[in-house]
C-alpha positions as CSV (number, residue, x, y, z in Angstrom):
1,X,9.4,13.9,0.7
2,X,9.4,10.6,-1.7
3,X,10.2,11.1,-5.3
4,X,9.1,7.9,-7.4
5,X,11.3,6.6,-10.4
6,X,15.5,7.1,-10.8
7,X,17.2,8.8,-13.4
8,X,20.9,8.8,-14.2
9,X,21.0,12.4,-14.7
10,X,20.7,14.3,-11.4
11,X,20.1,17.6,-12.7
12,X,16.7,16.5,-13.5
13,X,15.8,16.2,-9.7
14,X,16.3,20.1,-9.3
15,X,13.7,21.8,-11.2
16,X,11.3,19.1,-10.4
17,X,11.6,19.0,-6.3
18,X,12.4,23.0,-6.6
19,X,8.8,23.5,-8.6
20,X,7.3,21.3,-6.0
21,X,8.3,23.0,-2.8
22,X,7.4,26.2,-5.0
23,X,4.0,25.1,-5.1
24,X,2.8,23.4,-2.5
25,X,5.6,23.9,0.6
26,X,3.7,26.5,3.2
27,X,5.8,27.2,6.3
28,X,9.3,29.3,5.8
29,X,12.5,28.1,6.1
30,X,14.1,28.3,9.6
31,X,17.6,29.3,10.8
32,X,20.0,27.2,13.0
33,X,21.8,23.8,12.0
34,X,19.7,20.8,10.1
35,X,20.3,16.9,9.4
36,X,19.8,16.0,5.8
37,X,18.8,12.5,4.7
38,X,18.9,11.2,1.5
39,X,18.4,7.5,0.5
40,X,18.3,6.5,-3.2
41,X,16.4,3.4,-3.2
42,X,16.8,0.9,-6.5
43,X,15.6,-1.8,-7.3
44,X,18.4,-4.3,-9.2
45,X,21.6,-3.0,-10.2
46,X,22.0,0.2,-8.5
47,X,21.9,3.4,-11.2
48,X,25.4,4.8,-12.5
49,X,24.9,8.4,-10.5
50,X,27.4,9.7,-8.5
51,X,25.5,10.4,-5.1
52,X,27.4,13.7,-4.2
53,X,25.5,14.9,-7.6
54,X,22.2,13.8,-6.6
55,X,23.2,15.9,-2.6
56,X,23.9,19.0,-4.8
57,X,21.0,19.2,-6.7
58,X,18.2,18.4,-4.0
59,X,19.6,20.9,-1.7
60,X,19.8,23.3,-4.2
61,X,16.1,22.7,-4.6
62,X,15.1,22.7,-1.0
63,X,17.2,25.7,0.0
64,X,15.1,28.9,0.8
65,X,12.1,26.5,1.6
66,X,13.4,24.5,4.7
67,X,16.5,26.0,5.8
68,X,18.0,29.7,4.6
69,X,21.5,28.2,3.3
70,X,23.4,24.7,2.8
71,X,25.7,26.1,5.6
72,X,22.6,25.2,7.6
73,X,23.1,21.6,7.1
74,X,25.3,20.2,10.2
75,X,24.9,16.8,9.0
76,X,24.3,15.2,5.8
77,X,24.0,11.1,5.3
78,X,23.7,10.4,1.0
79,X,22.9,6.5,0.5
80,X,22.3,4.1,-1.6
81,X,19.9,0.8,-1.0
82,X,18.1,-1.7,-3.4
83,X,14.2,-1.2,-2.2
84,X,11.1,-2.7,-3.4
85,X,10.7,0.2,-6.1
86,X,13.5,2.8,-7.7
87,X,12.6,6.2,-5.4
88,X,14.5,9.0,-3.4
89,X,13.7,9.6,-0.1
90,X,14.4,13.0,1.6
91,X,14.1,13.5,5.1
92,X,14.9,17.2,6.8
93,X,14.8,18.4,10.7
94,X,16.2,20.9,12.9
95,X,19.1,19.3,14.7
């Protein structure tokens, strides 16, 4: 999943990715251990967000759509990269 633009405030990513698994995710969410990846891609100085903020809310968002529970996820990378345009990248399989 690729979200375009950055925002400072990462509480704004939750209702937005949460509305879009909502509408248009199709398959349920499956049991046994995950890997999350999420890269915050920027483009100049990087954004003043705390990245463990930005983890919180997009798996709040995703949970109940591609795994049951964050207890799910047996491995979590958070990063931060300059890019050739401010997005957020999220990347979940089963492990």
């Amino acid at each position: 999943m690729v979200i375009d633009g950055l925002t400072t405030q990462a509480k704004y990513y939750k209702p937005l990715v949460y509305e879009f698994m909502r509408k248009e995710w199709q398959s349920r969410p499956q049991w046994g251990d995950h890997v999350v990846e999420i890269v915050m891609e920027h483009v100049g100085d990087p954004p003043w967000m705390d990245l463990d903020n930005l983890a919180k809310a997009l798996l709040d968002s995703i949970k109940g759509y591609l795994f049951h529970d964050d207890s799910q996820v047996a491995r979590l990378l958070v990063e931060r990269n300059e890019g050739e345009r401010e997005r957020i990248i999220i990347r979940c399989y089963k492990r």
